[in-house]
SERO-4910 file (N, C-alpha, C, O; in steps of 0.05 Angstrom, whole numbers):
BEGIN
 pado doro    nc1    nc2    nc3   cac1   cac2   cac3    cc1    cc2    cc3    oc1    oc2    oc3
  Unk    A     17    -24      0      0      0      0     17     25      0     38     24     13
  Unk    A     10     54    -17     19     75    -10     19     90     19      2     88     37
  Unk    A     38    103     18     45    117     46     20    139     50     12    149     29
  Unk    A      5    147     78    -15    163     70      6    187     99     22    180    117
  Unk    A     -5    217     89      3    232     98    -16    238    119    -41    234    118
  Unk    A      1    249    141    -17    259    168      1    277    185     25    273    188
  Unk    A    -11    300    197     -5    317    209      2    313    247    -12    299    262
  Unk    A     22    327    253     28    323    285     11    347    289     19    367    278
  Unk    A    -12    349    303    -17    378    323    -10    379    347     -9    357    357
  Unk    A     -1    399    363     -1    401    389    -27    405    396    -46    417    386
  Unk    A    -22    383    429    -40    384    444    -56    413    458    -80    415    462
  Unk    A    -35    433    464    -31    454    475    -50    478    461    -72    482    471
  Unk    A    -44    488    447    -56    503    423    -66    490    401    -85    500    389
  Unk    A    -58    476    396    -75    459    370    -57    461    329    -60    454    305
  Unk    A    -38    477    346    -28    482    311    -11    463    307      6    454    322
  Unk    A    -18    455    279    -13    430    262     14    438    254     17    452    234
  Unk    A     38    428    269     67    434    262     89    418    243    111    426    236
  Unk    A     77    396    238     96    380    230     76    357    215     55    348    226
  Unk    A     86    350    189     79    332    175     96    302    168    121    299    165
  Unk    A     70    280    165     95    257    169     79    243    141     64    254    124
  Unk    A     91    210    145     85    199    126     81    173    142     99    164    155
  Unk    A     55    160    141     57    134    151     43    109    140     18    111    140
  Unk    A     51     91    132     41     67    112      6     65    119     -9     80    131
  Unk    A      2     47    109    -23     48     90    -58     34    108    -82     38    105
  Unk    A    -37     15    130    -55     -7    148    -67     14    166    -54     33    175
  Unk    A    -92     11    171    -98     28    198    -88     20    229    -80     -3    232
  Unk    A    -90     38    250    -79     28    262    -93     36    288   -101     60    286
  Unk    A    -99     25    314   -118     26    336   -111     55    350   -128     69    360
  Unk    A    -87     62    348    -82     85    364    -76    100    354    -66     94    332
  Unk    A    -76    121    360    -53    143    342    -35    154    355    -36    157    379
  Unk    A    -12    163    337     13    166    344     13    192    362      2    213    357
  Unk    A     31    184    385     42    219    404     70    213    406     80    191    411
  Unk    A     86    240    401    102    244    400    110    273    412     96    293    408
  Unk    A    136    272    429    137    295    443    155    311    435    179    306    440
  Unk    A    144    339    416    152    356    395    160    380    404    145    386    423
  Unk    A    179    400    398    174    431    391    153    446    380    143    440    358
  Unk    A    144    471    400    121    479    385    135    505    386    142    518    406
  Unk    A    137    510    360    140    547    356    122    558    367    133    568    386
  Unk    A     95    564    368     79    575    376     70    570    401     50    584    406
  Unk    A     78    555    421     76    552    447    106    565    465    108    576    487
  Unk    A    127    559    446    164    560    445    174    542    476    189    549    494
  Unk    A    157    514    472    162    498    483    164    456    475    160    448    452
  Unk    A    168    443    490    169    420    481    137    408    493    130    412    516
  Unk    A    126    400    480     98    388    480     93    365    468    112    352    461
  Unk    A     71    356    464     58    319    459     42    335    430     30    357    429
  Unk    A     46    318    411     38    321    392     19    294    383     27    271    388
  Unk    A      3    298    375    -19    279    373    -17    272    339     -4    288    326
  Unk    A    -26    254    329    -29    250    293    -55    257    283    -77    247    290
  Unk    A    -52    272    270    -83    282    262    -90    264    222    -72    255    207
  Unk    A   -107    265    219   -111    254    193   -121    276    174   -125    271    150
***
């Protein structure tokens, strides 16, 4: 299957900072990852948005 594209938002403010690429299977959870937010100018949990 092609790679489908999905966005990290922060939890915090909500702006969609970072774009990823993740294969094709769905999957039960979604990804958090603990990111830089320019707009917060801190390190925060980034959620995968679709």
């Amino acid at each position: 299957m092609a790679l489908k594209k999905a966005s990290l938002a922060c939890t915090v403010c909500g702006s969609r900072n970072y774009s990823i690429k993740l294969s094709g299977t769905p999957k039960p959870t979604r990804l958090e990852v603990n990111k830089f937010c320019k707009h917060c100018s801190k390190y925060t949990i980034h959620k995968e948005t679709r």
